[in-house]
Steps between C-alpha positions, in 0.01 A plus 500: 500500500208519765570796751652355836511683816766718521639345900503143318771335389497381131649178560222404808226641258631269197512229760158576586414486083661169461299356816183639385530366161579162614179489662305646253622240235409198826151549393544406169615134340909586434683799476498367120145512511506885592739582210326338252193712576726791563697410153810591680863320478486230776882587496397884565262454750711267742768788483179720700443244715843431611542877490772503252329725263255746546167512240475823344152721540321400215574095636414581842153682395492169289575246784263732793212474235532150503506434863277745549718775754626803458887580449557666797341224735700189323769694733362500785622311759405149453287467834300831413478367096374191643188667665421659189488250284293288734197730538555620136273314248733288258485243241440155635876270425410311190480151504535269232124359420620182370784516839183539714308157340818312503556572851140413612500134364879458609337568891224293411786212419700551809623188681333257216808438286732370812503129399477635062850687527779300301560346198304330170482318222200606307371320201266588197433408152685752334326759303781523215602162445205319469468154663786553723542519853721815684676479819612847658591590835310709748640674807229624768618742772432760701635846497392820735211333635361400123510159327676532120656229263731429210438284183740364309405320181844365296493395086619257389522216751849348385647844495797585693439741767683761406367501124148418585207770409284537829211723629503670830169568629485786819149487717271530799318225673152504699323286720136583514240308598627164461671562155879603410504773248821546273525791300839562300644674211805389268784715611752476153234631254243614757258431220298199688304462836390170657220433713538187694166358762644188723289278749665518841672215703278355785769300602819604800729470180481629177538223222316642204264758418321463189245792320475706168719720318446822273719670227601526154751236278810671477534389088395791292146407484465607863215302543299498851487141688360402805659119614529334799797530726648319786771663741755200653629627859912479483561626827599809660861518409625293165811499308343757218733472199485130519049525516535743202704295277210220555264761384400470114219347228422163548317258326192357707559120421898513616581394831700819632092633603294298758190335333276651790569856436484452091168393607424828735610726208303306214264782356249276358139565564285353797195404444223697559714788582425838322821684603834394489524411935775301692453283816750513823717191486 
């Protein structure tokens, strides 16, 4: 262990290491984070901090390194270790790249979703079961500041809710520039992402919001489709098991669909159209 001065207590100078280590792991993403890049036992290493255990002098050399100290100032009084470390040149805290890009178009979204949050149907020619129409549920909200959302797509239609196969899809949601961008991945075989563009609402209340969808057919071919969508505002509060078992494959020409929105999601061609576009409803 580091040489401590002989009028100081040990037990104020392992407070002092505890302190100091707390705030040298503050600069970094977690305390996980630093053990990972440390390759020690997150176990072992919140014994240090909570002063249970003490690291032997090969781990503190290996810790100090790290950080960037010495051995002997990590137990220094926490005021004095402060000063040090402030004027002392030190590796910037690491911040996720893809964090930092997330977190610029969630500001740029900020106070655009108010009147999106809430539930959906949202309907699509599926891209397994050709000719068919799927219902699943959507669930917009907004968590810490950010806007997220659940999919839930549910196989076969007549199936009992318990027994039924269904996808749950986990993502983020944007608003920029007069478009609502949905990005999500499938969260059961995390093998399949979804890219969803939507027209915005230029009415008080949402009704429906209609634009194109991106991923791959779930059947083994995973084939990639592009179709039209259409998202059918349920409210902000709904009775969810009793939406989900309504959820399913449908065929287009029965009456459980509404006419109007087989019509939004019919992926025929327009004329004189050389990419595959969508119109606001």
């Amino acid at each position: 262990m580091a040489p401590l001065d002989a009028n100081r207590n040990p037990l104020a100078a392992q407070r002092e290491f505890c302190e100091n280590l707390r705030m040298l792991c503050s600069y970094y993403r977690s305390v996980a984070d630093v053990c990972r890049k440390l390759n020690i036992n997150r176990a072992q290493f919140n014994r240090y901090l909570n002063g249970t255990s003490k690291p032997s002098n090969h781990t503190l050399e290996r810790i100090c390194d790290f950080f960037g100290v010495e051995p002997a100032e990590i137990y220094l009084p926490r005021e004095h270790f402060q000063q040090i470390v402030k004027v002392r040149p030190r590796h910037k805290p690491e911040r996720s790249v893809v964090g930092e890009h997330i977190e610029r178009l969630q500001q740029q979204s900020h106070g655009r979703f108010d009147k999106y949050l809430g539930y959906y149907y949202e309907y699509y020619q599926s891209m397994s079961s050709r000719g068919k129409v799927l219902r699943g549920l959507v669930h917009l909200f907004m968590q810490d500041g950010a806007v997220y959302y659940e999919r839930y797509e549910r196989f076969p239609s007549n199936a009992t809710f318990d027994g039924t196969s269904k996808s749950k899809y986990l993502g983020v949601a944007f608003y920029l520039n007069d478009r609502i961008f949905l990005i999500d991945y499938e969260t059961l075989s995390g093998n399949e992402m979804v890219q969803i563009v939507l027209f915005p609402s230029y009415k008080n209340k949402v009704a429906r919001l209609s634009g194109l969808m991106l991923g791959v057919a779930s059947s083994h071919e995973r084939s990639i489709g592009c179709a039209r969508v259409v998202f059918e505002f349920l409210g902000k509060s709904i009775d969810f098991r009793k939406a989900l078992r309504l959820c399913g494959i449908f065929d287009p020409k029965a009456a459980k669909i509404d006419p109007s929105i087989v019509k939004a999601i019919d992926n025929s061609p327009q004329k004189a159209q050389h990419h595959f576009h969508n119109i606001p409803l």
